[in-house]
C-alpha positions in Angstrom: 149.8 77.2 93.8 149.1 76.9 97.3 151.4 79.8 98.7 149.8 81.9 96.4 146.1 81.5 97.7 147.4 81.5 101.2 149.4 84.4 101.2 146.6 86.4 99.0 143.5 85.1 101.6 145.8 85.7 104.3 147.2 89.4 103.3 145.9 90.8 100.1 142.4 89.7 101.3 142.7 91.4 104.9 144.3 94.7 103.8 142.1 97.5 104.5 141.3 99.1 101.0 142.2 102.5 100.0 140.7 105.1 97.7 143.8 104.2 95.4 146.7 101.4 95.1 150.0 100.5 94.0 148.2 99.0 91.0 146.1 101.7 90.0 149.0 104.3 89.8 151.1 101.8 87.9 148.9 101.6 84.9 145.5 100.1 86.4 143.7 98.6 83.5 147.1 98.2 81.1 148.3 95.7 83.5 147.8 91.9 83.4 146.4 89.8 86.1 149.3 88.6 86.9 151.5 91.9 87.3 148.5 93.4 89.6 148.9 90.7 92.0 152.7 91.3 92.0 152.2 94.5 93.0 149.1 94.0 95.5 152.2 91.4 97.1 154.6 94.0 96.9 152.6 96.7 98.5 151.3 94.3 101.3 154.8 93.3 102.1 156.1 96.6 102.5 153.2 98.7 104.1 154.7 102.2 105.0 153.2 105.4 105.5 155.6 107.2 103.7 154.6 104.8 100.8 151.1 105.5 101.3 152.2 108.9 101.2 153.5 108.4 97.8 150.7 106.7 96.3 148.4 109.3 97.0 151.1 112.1 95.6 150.9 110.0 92.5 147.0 110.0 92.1 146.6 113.4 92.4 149.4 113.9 90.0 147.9 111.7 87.7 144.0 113.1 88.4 144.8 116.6 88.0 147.3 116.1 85.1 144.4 114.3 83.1 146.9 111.2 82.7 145.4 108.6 80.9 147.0 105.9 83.0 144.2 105.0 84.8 
């Protein structure tokens, strides 16, 4: 719909990108379209350095663990 587009041009689109995301510590390539976007909304909506801070704890968990989540 049209809030969709907006709000994804207008917020998703002008986020700075990272070396990781929300997304990509969730389950990256296991996730449909659908829920990525959810969570590309859900991270733009609630930007926080602590969050960041998490994310990035996450990945290297994940990286030097030799998950298979990504």
């Amino acid at each position: 719909n049209n809030y969709d587009k907006e709000f994804l041009e207008s917020e998703v689109f002008t986020t700075r990108p990272g070396i990781t995301g929300l997304a990509q510590v969730t389950g990256r390539s296991q996730l449909s379209a659908l829920k990525k976007r959810e969570l590309e909304r859900k991270y733009v909506c609630k930007i926080t350095f602590i969050g960041d801070l998490k994310i990035l704890y996450i990945t290297a968990v994940k990286v030097f663990s030799g998950s298979n989540a990504f």
